[in-house]
C-alpha positions as CSV (number, residue, x, y, z in Angstrom):
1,X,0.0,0.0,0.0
2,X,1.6,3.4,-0.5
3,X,1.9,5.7,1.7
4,X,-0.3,8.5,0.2
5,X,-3.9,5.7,0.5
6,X,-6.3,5.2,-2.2
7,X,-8.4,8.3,-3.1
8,X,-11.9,8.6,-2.4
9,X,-14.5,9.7,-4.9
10,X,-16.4,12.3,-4.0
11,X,-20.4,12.1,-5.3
12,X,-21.8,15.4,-6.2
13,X,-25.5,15.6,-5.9
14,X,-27.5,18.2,-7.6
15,X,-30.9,19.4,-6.9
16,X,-32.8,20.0,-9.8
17,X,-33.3,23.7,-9.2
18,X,-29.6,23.9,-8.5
19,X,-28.4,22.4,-11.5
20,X,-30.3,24.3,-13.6
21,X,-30.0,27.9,-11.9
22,X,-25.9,26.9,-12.5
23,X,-26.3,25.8,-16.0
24,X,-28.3,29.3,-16.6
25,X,-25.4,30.9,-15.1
26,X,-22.7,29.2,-17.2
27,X,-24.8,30.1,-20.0
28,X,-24.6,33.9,-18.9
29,X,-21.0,33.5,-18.6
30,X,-20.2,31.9,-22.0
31,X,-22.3,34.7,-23.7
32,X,-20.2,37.2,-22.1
33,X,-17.1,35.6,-22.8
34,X,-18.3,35.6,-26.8
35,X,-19.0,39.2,-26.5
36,X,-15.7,39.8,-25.1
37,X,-13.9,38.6,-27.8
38,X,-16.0,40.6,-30.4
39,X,-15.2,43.5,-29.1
40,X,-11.5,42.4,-28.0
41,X,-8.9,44.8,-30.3
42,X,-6.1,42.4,-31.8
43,X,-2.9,44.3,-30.2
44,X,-5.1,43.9,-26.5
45,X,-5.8,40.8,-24.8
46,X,-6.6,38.5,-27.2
47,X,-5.2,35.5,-25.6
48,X,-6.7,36.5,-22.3
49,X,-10.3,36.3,-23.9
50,X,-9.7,33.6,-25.7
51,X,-8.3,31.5,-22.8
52,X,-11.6,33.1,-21.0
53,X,-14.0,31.8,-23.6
54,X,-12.5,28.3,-23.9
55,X,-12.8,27.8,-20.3
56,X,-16.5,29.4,-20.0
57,X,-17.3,27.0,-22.8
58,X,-16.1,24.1,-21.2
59,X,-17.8,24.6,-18.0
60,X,-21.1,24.9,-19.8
61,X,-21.2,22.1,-21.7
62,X,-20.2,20.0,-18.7
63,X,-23.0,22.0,-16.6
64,X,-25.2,20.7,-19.7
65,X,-24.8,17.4,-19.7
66,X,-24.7,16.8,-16.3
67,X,-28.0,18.3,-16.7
68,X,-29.3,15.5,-19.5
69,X,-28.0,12.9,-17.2
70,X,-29.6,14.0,-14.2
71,X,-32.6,14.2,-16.3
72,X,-32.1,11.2,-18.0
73,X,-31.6,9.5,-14.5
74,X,-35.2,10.8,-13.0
75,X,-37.1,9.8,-16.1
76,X,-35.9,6.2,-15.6
């Protein structure tokens, strides 16, 4: 065994009202990110908003579908 254990998993759950208010507000954020980046001048931050809209994007699609499976899971 080594010395640092095994890991434990850590299970997450959502309330329905939860899960949606936070996918609502990764939606908000993603949307603000894209309007960053049309009004983002090329010698300013561009990498800075595009590291800010890759990682906004990211959250909300994994907000999302943790959404359809949670669905998914209380239709069953």
């Amino acid at each position: 065994m080594s010395r640092w254990g095994k890991k434990s998993r850590v299970v997450v759950e959502w309330g329905r009202e939860g899960l949606d208010a936070s996918v609502h507000h990764a939606r908000q954020d993603w949307q603000h990110a894209r309007y960053l980046m049309e009004i983002c001048e090329p010698d300013g931050r561009v990498d800075e908003a595009i590291y800010y809209l890759q990682l906004t994007e990211k959250r909300y699609m994994y907000l999302l579908s943790q959404a359809k499976r949670e669905r998914d899971r209380q239709q069953a």
